[in-house]
N, C-alpha and C positions, 0 to 999 in steps of 0.2 A: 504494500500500500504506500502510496507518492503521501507527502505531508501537504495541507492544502496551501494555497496561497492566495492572501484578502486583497482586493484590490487594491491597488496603491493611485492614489489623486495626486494628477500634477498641483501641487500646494505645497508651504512650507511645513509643513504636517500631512504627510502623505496620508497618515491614519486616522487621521483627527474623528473622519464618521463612524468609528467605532466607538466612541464615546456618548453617544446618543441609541438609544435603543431601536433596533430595527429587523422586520424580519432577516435582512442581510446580515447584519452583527449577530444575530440570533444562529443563523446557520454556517458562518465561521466557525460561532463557538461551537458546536455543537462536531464540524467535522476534526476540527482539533482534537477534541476528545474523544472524534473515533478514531483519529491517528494513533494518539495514546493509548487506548483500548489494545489496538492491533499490534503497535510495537512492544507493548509491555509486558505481550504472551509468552514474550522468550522469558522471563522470569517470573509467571504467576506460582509457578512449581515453588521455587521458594520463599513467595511470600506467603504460599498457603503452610508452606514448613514452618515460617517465623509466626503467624496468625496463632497455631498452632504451639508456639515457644511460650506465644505472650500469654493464650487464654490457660495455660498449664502455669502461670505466674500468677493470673487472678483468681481470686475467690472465690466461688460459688456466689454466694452474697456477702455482700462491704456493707458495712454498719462505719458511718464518720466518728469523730470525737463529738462528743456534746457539750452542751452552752447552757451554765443556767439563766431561769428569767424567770424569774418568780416561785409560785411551785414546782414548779417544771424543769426537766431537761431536754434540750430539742435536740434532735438529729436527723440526718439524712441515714436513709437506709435504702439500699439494693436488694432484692426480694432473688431469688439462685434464679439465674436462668435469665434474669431480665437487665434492657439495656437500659433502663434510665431508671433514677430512685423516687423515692417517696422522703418527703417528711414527715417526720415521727416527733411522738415527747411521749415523757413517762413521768409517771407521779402519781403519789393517793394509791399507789398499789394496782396501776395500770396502765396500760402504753396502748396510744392512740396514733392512727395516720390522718394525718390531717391534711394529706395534700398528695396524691397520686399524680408525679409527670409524664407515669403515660397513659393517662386516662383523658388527654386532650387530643388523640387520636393524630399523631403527628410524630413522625420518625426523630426530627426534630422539635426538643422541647425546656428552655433553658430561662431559669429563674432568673427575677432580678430583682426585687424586692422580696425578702422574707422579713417581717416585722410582727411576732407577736404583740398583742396590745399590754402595755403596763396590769392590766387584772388578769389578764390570759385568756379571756372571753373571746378574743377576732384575730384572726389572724390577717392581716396585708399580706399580699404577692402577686405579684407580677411576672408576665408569660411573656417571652417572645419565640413562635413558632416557624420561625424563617431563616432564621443570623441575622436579619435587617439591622437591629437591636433596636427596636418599637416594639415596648412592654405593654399588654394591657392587666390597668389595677383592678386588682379583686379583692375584695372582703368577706372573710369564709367565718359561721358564726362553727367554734371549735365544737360546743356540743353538738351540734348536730349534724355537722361536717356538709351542712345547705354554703353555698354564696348567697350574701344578702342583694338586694336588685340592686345595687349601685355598684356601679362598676364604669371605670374611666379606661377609654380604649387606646390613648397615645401618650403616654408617659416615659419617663428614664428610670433608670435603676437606683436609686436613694430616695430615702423618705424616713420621717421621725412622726410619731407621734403624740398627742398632747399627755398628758400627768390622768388627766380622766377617761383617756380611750376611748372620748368622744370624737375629737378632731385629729385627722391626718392628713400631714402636711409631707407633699411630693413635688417633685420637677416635670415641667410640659418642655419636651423641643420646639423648634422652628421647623420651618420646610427643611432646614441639612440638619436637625437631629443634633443642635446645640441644644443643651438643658437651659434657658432662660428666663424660665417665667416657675416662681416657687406658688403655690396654690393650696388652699386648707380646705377639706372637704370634711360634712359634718355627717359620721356614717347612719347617723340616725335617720337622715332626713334626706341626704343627699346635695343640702345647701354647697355652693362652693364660693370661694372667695381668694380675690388676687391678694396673694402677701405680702410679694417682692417682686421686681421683671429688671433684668439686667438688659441694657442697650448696645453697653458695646460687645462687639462680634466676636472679641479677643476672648469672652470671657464664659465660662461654663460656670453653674448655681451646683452646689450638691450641697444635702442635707445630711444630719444626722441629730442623734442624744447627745448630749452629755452625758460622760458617766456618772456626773452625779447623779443626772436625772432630772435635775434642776431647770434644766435649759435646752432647747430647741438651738443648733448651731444651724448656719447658712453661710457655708463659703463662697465668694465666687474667684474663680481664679483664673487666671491666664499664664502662662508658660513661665511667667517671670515676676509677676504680680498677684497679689490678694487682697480681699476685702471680706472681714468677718462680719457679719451681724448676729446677735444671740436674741431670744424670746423665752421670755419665762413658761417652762413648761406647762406651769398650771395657767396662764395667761393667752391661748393660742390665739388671741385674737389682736394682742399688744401691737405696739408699734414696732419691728426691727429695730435695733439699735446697735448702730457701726461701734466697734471693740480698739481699733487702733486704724482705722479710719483707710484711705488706698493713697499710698507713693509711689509714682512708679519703677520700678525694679527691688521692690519691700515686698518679701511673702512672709508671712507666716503661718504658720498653725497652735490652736489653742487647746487648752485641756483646764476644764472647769475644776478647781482645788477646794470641794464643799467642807472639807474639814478646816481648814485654815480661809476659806472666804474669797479667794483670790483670782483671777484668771492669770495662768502660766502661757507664755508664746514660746513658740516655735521659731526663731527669725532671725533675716538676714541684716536687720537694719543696720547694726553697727559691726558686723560679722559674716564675711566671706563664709565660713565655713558652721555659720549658726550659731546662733547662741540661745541658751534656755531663760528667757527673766516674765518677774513677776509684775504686778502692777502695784505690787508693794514695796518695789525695790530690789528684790532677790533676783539674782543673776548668773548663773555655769557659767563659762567657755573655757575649753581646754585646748589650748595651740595645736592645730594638725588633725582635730579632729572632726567630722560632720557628725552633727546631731540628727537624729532623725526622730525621735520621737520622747514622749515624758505621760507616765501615766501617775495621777495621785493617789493613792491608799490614806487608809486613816493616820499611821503612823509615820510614813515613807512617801519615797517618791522611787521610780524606777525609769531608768533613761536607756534609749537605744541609740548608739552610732555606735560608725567606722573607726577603727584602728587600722594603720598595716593591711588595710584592701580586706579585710571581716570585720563583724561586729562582733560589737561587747554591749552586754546588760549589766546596768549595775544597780543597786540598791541603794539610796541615799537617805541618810536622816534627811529630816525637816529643811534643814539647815546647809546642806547639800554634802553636808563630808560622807564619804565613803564608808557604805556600812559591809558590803561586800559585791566582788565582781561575778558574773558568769559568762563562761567564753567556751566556744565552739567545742563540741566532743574528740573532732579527730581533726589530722591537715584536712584540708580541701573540704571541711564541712560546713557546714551552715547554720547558723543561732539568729532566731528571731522572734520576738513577742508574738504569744496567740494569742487568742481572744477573750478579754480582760473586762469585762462588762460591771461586775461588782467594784465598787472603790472601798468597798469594805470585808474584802476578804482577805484571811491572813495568810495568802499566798500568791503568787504572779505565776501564770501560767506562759511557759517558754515551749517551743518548739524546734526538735533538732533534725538533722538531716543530712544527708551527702548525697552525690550520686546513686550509690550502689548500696545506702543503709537506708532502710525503710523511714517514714518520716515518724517520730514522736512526738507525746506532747507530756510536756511535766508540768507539775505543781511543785512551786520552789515557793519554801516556806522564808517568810519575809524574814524572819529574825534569825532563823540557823543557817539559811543556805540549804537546807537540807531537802532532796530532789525526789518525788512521789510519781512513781508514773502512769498517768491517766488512760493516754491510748496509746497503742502501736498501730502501724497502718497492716494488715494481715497480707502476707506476700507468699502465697505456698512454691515450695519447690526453692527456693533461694538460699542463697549461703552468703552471707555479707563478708564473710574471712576470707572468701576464694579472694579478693578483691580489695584495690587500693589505690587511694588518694593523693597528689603531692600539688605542693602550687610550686611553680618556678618560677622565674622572672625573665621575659624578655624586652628589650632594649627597642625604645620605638630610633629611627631616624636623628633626631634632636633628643636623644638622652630620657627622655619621658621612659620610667618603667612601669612595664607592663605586667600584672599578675595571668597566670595563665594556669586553671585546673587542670593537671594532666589524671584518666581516672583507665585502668587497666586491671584484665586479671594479676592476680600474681605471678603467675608463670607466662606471661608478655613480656618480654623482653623490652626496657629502651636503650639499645644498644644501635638505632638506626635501621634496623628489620622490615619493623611491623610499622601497616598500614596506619590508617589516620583522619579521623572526621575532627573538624575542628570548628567549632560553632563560634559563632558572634552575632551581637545585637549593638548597644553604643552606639544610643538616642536617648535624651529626653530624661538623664539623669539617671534613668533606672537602673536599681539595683536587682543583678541578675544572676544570686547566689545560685550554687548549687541546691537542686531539688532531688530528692529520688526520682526515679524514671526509668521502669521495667523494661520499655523499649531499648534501653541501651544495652541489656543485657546481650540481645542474639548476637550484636556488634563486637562487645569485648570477648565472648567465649568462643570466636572466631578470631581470636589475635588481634581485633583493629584497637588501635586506644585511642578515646575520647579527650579531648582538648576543648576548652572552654577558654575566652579571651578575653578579657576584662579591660575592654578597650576605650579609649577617650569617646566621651560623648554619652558615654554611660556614668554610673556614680555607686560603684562599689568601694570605691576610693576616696574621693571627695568630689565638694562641689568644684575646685578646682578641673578635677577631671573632665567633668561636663563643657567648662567654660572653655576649655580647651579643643572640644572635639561639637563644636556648634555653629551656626552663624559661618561666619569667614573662615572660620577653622575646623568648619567640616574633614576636610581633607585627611586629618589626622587621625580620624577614625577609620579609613579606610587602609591608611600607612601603617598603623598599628599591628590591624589585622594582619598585611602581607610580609612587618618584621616578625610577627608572632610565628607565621608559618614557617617563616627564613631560622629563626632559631628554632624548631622545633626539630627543623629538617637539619643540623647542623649536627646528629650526631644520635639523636632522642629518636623521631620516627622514618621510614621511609621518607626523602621527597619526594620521590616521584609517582607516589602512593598517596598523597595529600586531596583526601574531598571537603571542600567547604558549605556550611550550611546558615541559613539566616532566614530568618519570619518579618513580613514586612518593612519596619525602618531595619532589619536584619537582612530585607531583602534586598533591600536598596544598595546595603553592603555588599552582598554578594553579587548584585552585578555592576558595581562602580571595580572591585577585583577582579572582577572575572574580565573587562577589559586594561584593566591597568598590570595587570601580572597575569596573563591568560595561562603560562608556561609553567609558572606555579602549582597547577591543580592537574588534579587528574579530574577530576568533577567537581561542580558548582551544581549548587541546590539553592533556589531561590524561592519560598515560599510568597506568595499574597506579595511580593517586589516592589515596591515605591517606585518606580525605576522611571516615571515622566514627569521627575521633579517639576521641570521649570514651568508647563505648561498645567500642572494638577495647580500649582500654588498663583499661577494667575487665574484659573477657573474660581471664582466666587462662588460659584453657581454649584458646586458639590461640598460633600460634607469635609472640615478637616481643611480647610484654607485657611481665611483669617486668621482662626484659633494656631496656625503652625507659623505663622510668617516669625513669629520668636523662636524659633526653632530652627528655620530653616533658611529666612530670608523670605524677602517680596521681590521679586523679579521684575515686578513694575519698576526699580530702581536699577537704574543699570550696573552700577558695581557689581550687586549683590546678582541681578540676571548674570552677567560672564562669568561669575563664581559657581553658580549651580548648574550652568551648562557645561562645565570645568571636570564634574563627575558626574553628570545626569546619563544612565547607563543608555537610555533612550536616542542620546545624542551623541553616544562616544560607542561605534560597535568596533571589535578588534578584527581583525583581519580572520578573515573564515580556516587558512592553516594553521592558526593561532590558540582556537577555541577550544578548549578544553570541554568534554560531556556536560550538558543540562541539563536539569531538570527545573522546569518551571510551574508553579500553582496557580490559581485562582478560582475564585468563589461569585456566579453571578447576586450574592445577597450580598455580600460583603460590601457592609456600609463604609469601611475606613480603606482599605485600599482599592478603589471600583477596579471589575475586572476588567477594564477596556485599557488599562494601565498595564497589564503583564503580556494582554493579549497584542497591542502596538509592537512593545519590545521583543514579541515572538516572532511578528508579522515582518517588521523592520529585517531582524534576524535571517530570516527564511529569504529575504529579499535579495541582501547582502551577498551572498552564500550559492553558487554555482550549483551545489547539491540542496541545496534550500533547508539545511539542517537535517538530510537525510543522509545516514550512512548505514552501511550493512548489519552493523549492531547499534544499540540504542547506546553502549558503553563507549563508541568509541569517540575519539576527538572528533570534536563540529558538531557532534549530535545535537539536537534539538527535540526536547520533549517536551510538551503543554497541557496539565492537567487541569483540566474545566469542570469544577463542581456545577453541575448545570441544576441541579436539585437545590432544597435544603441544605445550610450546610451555612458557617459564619467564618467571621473572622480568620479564628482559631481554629478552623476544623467542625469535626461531628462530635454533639455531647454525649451519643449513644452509645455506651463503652464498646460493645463488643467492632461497631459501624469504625470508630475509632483506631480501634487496633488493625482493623482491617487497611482502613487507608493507612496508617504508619507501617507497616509491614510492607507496603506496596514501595517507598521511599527504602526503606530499610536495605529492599532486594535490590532496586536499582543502585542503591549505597555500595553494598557488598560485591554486587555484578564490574561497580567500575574499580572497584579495590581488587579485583581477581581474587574475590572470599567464598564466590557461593557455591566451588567446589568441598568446603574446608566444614566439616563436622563441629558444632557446637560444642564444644568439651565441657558438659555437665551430663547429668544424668536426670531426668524431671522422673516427678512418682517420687522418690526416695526421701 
C-alpha cells in the first residue's frame, strides 16, 4: 500500500485547508490511518505479545488510594474484567458506588469534576465523552444514587463548593474552551448566578476549597501572572475579594493558615526562585531552591520544593525552623505530596515512586517522622529488585547541567551495548519526575534502557530552568535534549540505537530534533507534535493561542516570528536521506494540539521525500508513519485501561522493531 498524499495549494501554507474541517481533511485522515493500519501489520505479532506482557502486569481489579471527606472514604474502583472505574466510599459499615463510568454508554468516558458536598449528601461530576474536554455538570443525590434535574452541559474541570452544600460554584469556557467566566448554581433550585468573568484572553479562572474550608479560592492565571480572589465559604454569595491584587510577571499561590488566621503565598514577587510569606510578616526563602508548594496543619507547616533537580518535604514548626526533612526512597525516585484535604490531621500524606517501583502512599506522622503505609499500587507479576535507577549528569552546549534518569534491568549492561529510548518534554515549567509505568517494563526486559531528560524549559530544577529554555530561548530545550543523547551515547548506551520520544510540547521536541540532528536517532516518536508553531500561535481563532504567546512568543512581532520559524518543525524539514524512522500521533478531538497540526507536518513530509515516507519497512530510515485517532480518544490517549494498553503496545512494537529488539525474549517469567 503507497502512503497517501493531501493536496498541496500553491500558497505560503500549502496545507493550511486542513485546518478547517472538510469532507476532504476528513478523508486524508482517515487514508492515513489506513496506511498505518497496513504498515503496522508487520509488527501487530508483537504488540499483541506486549498487550499480553502488560495485561499479565495488571490486576484483575484496581481499587485507588482513598481520601477522606467527612464520614466517608472515597475511591475509585475497577470492577475484574472492566475498562473504566467506578466511584466508590465506604462508611457506617458500608460501601456504596456512586458513580459508574461506564454506565454513560461511551468507550470513552473521563471525569472532571469529583466534589463531594461538605454533609456528603451530592455529589458534583462532571463527564466529558469525547477528549474534547467539554465536561457536562451533574448532581447525583448519594442516597439514592438518582441525578437531580439540574444539570449544566459546558463547563471545565474545577469547582468548590459553599460551607452549606447548597451553592456550587464552577468555571464556563469561551468558544476555545478558556475557563473565564466562574458561576454559583443553587442545586436546590437551579438559580444560577455570574460571580467573576475574566476579560483578558491571557488568563484561565480555576476554582477550589481551602483547606481550611473557610474559603472558596478563585485563581486566575496566565503563564507568568496571577490574580487570587477568596469568598467566605459560608458566604457564596459575597463579593470576590482580590488577596494580593495582579502585577505583571507576580504569580502566586495561596494556602489559607485557619489555625494561626493568616493567608501564606506562594510567590515570585521578590524571589526568582519563590518564596513562602505570610500577610503577617512571616517569610522562607532558601538560596537555590524552588518552592512549590506549603500546606498548614494545626501545629506545623509542610513545604515542597527542589533540591539538586528532586524534591524535599519538610516539616516546619510554626515559626518555620526545621522540625524534620523527607527525601526520595531511592536514586532516580520521586517524592511528592498526596492528597492532604484535613488541616487537622496528625499526619501528611506523601507519595513515592520510581520508574520501575510501584507508586505509594504514606502517612508520615507530623511529630516522629515516622512512615504508615496506606496504599500500594497492586502490580502482579513484577519484581522491582530485577531493576534500577541512577541520575547522571549531562553537559548542555553552554555548560547548563543537565539531570538525566537512566532506568534498566540489572543485568543491562551501560557499557555502550544496549539500545535506548530516551524521552523528553521541557515546556511550561513542568515538573516531570519519574512515575511508575508498566509499559516500560516489555522495553527494559529486552535490554533497551530508558532515559529521561530533564531539560531547560521544564522545572525539575528551578525556575531558573524554565526561564532558560522559553520565549527567545526556546532553542535550548531542544540542544539539551541532543547533548543528552550525545552523552549518553558517549560510552553509556548504543548511539546508533538511540529512539527519541515526546507528547505534545514533547512533540514539538521531537520534531525540532528530528531535523536538527536527524543522524542522531534511529527513530523519533512524536506524539499529539506542536510542530506549526508559528502559524497555531497567530490563529486566534483555536484553543491555546493567546493563553501561550508567554510561552512561546507572538509571531505577530517579528523578532519573536524568525525565532519560532528558527525551530518550527513544520518549517524546517531535513533532507529525506537524513530522516531517521517516524512515528507520528494525532487525535481528531484533541482540543490542545488540533490534528490538522501533525497531519500538515506528515503531509509536508510525504511531499519533500521522492519515496513520500514510504520504505520497504516501516523501521527503516525516511519512514513515515501517521497515526489518526479518528474515534474517541483525547489529548493523552484512551482512558479505557485495557483500549490503552492496546494502543501503547502498538508504539512499544514499532519502538522495539527500530531498536532491532523484537527478535529478543523478555527475560522475566509472568504467573510466578
Amino acid at each position: 500500500m503507497q502512503p497517501p498524499l493531501a493536496r498541496r495549494d500553491d500558497d505560503a501554507d500549502p496545507y493550511a485547508w486542513l485546518r478547517h474541517p472538510s469532507p476532504e481533511a476528513t478523508d486524508y485522515l482517515a487514508a492515513e490511518r489506513a496506511y498505518f493500519d497496513d504498515r503496522t501489520a508487520t509488527v501487530a505479532p508483537a504488540a499483541a505479545s506486549i498487550v499480553a506482557e502488560l495485561r499479565a502486569r495488571t490486576p484483575n481489579a484496581e481499587r485507588s488510594v482513598s481520601w477522606a471527606h467527612g464520614a466517608y472514604a472515597y475511591y475509585s474502583f475497577t470492577p475484574p474484567g472492566r475498562e473504566l472505574p467506578e466511584m466508590r466510599r465506604s462508611g457506617g459499615g458500608r460501601e456504596q458506588t456512586l458513580l459508574d463510568m461506564a454506565g454513560f454508554g461511551s468507550s470513552y468516558a473521563a471525569a472532571g469534576v469529583i466534589e463531594p458536598s461538605p454533609d456528603d449528601a451530592l455529589l458534583a461530576y462532571s463527564v466529558d465523552l469525547t477528549g474534547a474536554e467539554v465536561y457536562a455538570l451533574r448532581f447525583r443525590d448519594a442516597a439514592t444514587g438518582d441525578d437531580l434535574p439540574i444539570k449544566v452541559e459546558q463547563t471545565y474541570y474545577t469547582g468548590a463548593w459553599s460551607a452549606d452544600s447548597r451553592w456550587f460554584l464552577y468555571t464556563v469556557p469561551d468558544h476555545l474552551n478558556r475557563p473565564c467566566e466562574v458561576w454559583r448554581i443553587d442545586v436546590t433550585t437551579g438559580d444560577r448566578h455570574l460571580v467573576l468573568a475574566e476579560p483578558d484572553q491571557r488568563f484561565e479562572l480555576v476554582i477550589e476549597r481551602s483547606r481550611s474550608g473557610a474559603h472558596i479560592v478563585i485563581t486566575a492565571q496566565s503563564r507568568n501572572t496571577t490574580e487570587v480572589w477568596v469568598i467566605p465559604a459560608d458566604d457564596p454569595a459575597a463579593v470576590p475579594a482580590s488577596l494580593r491584587g495582579r502585577t505583571p510577571g507576580v504569580e502566586y499561590r495561596v494556602e489559607h493558615d485557619g489555625e494561626r488566621d493568616r493567608w501564606l503565598a506562594i510567590t515570585n514577587a521578590d524571589d526568582e526562585e519563590f518564596a513562602i510569606v505570610g500577610d503577617d510578616g512571616f517569610r522562607i526563602a532558601n538560596p537555590g531552591e524552588r518552592v512549590h508548594d506549603v500546606l498548614a496543619f494545626t501545629d506545623c507547616l509542610v513545604t515542597e520544593q527542589r533540591v539538586d533537580g528532586g524534591c524535599r518535604i519538610r516539616v516546619l514548626e510554626p515559626d518555620g525552623t526545621l522540625r524534620f526533612e523527607i527525601t526520595p526512597d531511592e536514586p532516580g525516585g520521586s517524592l511528592r505530596l498526596g492528597h492532604n484535604e484535613d488541616s487537622r490531621a496528625p499526619f501528611v500524606t506523601v507519595v513515592t515512586e520510581s520508574f520501575t517501583t510501584p507508586t505509594a502512599w504514606w502517612d508520615v506522622d507530623l511529630r516522629t517522622g515516622e512512615r504508615t503505609l496506606r496504599h500500594r499500587r497492586d502490580v502482579p507479576n513484577h519484581d522491582p529488585s530485577a531493576y534500577v535507577s541512577e541520575v547522571v549528569q549531562a553537559t548542555a552546549t553552554d555548560g547548563w547541567r543537565i539531570p538525566v534518569v537512566v532506568t534498566r534491568r540489572r543485568d543491562t549492561p551501560l557499557d555502550g551495548t544496549a539500545p535506548c529510548l530516551l524521552y523528553g518534554y521541557g515546556s511550561y515549567e513542568s515538573v516531570d519526575d519519574p512515575c511508575f509505568d508498566a509499559s516500560l517494563l516489555p522495553l527494559l526486559d529486552r535490554g533497551v534502557v530508558f532515559a529521561k531528560a530533564h531539560i531547560r524549559g521544564g522545572g525539575e530544577v528551578s525556575r531558573r530552568q524554565w526561564i532558560d529554555g522559553h520565549l527567545m530561548a526556546k532553542r535550548n530545550t531542544f540542544t539539551d535534549f541532543i547533548a543528552t543523547a550525545d552523552h549518553l551515547a558517549d560510552g553509556i548506551v548504543d548511539g546508533k540505537r538511540i529512539v527519541s520520544r515526546g507528547l505534545s510540547a514533547g512533540g514539538l521536541l521531537q520534531g525540532a530534533v528530528y531535523f536538527m540532528a536527524p543522524q542522531r536517532w534511529a527513530g523519533v516518536i512524536a506524539e499529539v507534535p506542536f510542530v506549526d508553531c508559528v502559524n497555531s500561535m497567530l490563529d486566534t481563532e483555536i484553543p491555546l493561542t493567546i493563553t501561550e504567546w508567554e510561552e512561546w512568543g507572538n509571531p505577530a512581532i517579528p523578532e519573536q516570528r524568525d525565532y519560532m520559524e528558527s525551530y518550527t518543525p513544520y518549517s524546517n524539514l531535513p533532507a529525506p536521506e537524513l530522516r531517521p524512522a517516524l512515528l507520528v500521533t494525532g487525535a481528531v478531538h484533541d482540543p490542545r494540539v488540533l490534528v490538522h497540526e501533525p497531519a500538515k507536518w506528515v503531509a509536508a513530509l510525504r511531499h519533500s521525500d521522492p519515496q513520500h515516507g514510504h520504505r520497504p519497512n516501516i523501521t527503516d530510515r525516511g519512514s513515515v508513519t501517521f497515526k489518526v485517532e479518528l474515534g474517541e480518544g483525547s489529548h493523552v490517549g484512551q482512558v479505557a485501561r485495557y483500549a490503552a494498553l492496546q494502543e501503547e503496545a502498538e508504539v512499544l512494537a514499532w519502538t522495539l522493531a527500530v531498536l532491532d529488539r523484537l527478535r529478543d525474549t523478555a527475560r522475566h517469567t509472568l504467573g510466578t
